[in-house]
N, C-alpha and C positions, 0 to 999 in steps of 0.2 A: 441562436444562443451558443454560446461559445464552450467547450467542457476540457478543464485541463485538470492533469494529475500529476501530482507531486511526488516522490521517492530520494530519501535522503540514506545515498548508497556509503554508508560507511563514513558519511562527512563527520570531519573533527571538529565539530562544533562549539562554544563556549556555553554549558549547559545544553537542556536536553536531551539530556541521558537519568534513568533512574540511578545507574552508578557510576559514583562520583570519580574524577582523577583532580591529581593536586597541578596537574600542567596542558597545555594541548600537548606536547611531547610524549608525556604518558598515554595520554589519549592514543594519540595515532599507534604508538607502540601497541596497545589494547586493540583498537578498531583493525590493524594491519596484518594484526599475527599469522601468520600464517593458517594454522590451523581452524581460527574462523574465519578468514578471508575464502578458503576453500569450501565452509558450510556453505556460507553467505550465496559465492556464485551457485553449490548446490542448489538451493532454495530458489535463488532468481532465474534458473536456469526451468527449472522442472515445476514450479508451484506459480511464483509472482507470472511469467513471458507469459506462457501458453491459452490464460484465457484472456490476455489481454490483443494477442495477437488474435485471438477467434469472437470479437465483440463483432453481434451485431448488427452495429452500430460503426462505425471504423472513424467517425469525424469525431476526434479528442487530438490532444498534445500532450504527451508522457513524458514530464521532466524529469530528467534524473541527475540528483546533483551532489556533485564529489570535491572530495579537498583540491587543492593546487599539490599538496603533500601525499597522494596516492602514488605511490610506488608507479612506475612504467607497466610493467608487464600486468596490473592488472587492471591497467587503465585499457589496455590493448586488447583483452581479453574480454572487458566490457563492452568496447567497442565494436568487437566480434558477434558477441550474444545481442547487441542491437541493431545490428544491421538488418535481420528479419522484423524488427517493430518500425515499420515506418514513420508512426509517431512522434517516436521515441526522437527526446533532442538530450543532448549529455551536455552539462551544465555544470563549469568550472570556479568554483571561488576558494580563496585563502576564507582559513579558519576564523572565524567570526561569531558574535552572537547571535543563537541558535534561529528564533521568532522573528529578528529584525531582519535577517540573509534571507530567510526561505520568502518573507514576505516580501524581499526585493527581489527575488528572482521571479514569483509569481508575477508580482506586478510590472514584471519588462516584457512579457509573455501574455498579457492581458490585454483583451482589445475593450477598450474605455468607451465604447461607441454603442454596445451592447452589451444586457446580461450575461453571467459566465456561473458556472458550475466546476468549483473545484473538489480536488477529493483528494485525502494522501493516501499513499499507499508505500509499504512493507513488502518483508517476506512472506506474504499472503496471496486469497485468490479470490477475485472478482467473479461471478456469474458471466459469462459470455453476453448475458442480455443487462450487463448492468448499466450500459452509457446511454442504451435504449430507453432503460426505466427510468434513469435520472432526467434523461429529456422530457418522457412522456411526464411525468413526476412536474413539473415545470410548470409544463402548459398547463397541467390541471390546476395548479394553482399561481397565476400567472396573476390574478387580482390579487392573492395573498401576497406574495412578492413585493407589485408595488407598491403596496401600505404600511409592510414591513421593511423594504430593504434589504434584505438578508433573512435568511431562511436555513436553519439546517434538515436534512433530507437521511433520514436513517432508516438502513434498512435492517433489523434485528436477529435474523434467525441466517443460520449456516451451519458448521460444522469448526468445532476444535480437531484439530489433525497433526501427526507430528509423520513426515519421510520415511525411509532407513533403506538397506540392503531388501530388504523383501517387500517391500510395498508401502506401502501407507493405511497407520490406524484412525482410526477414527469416530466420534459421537455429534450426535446433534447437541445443539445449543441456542438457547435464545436470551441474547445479551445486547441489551440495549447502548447506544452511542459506545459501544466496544473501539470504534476507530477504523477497521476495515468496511467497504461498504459503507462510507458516513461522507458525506458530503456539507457545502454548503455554497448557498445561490445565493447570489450578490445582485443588486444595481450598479451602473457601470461608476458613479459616482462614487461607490463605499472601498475605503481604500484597504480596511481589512479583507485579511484573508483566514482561508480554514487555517493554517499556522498560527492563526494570534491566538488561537484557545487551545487549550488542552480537552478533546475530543468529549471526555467524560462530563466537562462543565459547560458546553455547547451550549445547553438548554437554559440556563443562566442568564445567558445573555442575547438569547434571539427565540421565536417560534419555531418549533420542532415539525416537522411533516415527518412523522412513524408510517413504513408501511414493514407488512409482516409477511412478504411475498415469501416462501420457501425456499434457503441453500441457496442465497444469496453470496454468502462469502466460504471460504476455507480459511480459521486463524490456525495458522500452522504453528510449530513449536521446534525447536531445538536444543542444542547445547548452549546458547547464545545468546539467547531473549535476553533482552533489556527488560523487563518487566516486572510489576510489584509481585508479593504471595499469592492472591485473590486471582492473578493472571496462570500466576504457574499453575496453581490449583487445577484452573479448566483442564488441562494436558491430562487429567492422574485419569484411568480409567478408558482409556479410549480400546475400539474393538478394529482387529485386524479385517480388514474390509475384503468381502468376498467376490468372488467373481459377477455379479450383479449390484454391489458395492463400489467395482473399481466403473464398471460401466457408467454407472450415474455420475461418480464425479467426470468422467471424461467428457457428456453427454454436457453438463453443468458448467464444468469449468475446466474442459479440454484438459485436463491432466493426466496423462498416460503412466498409471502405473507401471509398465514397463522401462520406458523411462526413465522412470525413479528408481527403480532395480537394478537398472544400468550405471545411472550414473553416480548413485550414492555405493553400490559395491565394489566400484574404480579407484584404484591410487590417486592421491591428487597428484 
């Protein structure tokens, strides 16, 4: 079974954004700014790499896919922060529509020969064991598969979390088809991908496999979220994580609080 992962690193897309611009020009102006281009690699550096680099599990393909319009220097600089994810392939296209680009890039990276497990992924953080459980996840229902086709795999419970100079706060949460930790398993014939649906409407249009395995994900939060009210909401209330706090996410999902105190109290 084949497991690939998706991350759409700042692409200027046409749509697929909660908010809106009147141009791609605007867009990229938006997505480039400096000031979130520097969260952005914040987050990818310290929250999204660290458990993905520590799966495991290690047989996955971690797309990561950017405009043609990405400035140089942080094209270089991305290409630096991947060079430790072996995975990791950096994936270039001109600005295009949002669902049609991701789902042709998925499916040039797709091996048609056998089932595949994709999953997107954000500024967020995976469980260490999560390419593990999405396999094991699979096999267990490997007869539901073929009678369905396609299958989404959601895993519900993790932790809202937002960075900063002194560590990382944080609460539990259990939110279902959230989009971090959400998968879906395909037959090699099914030319859809997780990009054709909006995460939250998954269940719409295929059988759901819930499991409720514990701190499966980290949705992290920033200055920058693209996200509705209902999203920002999760972030209000979160508790400054203690030293038996920072251990477990590290233990979880390799996150070193350190780190994060390092590199979020740095100039960009």
């Amino acid at each position: 079974m084949q497991t690939i992962g998706i991350c759409r690193f700042s692409y200027p897309a046409q749509g697929g954004f909660q908010i809106e611009h009147s141009s791609i020009k605007e867009r990229c102006e938006f997505l480039y700014h400096p000031a979130r281009m520097d969260e952005r690699f914040r987050f990818f550096e310290t929250i999204c790499l660290p458990g993905l680099k520590a799966q495991t599990d290690p047989d996955f393909i971690f797309l990561v896919v950017i405009g043609d319009s990405l400035p140089d220097r942080y094209q270089q600089k991305l290409q630096r922060l991947l060079h430790s994810l072996p995975q990791a392939v950096l994936v270039t296209r001109p600005s295009g529509p949002h669902r049609p680009v991701m789902q042709a890039v998925l499916r040039q990276f797709q091996d048609t020969n056998r089932p595949c497990v994709q999953f997107r992924h954000d500024d967020d953080a995976v469980a260490v064991d999560y390419i593990a459980k999405l396999r094991e996840t699979v096999k267990d229902c490997r007869g539901y598969l073929a009678r369905h086709r396609r299958i989404t795999i959601d895993f519900n419970r993790g932790f809202t979390a937002r960075p900063d100079a002194q560590g990382l706060c944080a609460k539990p949460i259990f939110k279902p088809h959230l989009g971090v930790a959400l998968a879906m398993a395909v037959m090699p014939e099914i030319s859809q991908t997780v990009m054709n649906f909006q995460h939250n409407k998954m269940p719409q249009f295929m059988p759901t496999v819930t499991r409720s395995d514990p701190d499966m994900f980290a949705r992290c939060h920033g200055n920058f979220n693209d996200s509705d009210a209902n999203d920002a909401a999760q972030a209000r209330g979160l508790i400054r994580l203690d030293a038996g706090g920072e251990a477990h996410f590290k233990q979880r999902f390799a996150i070193n609080c350190q780190d994060i105190r390092q590199v979020f109290s740095s100039h960009p």
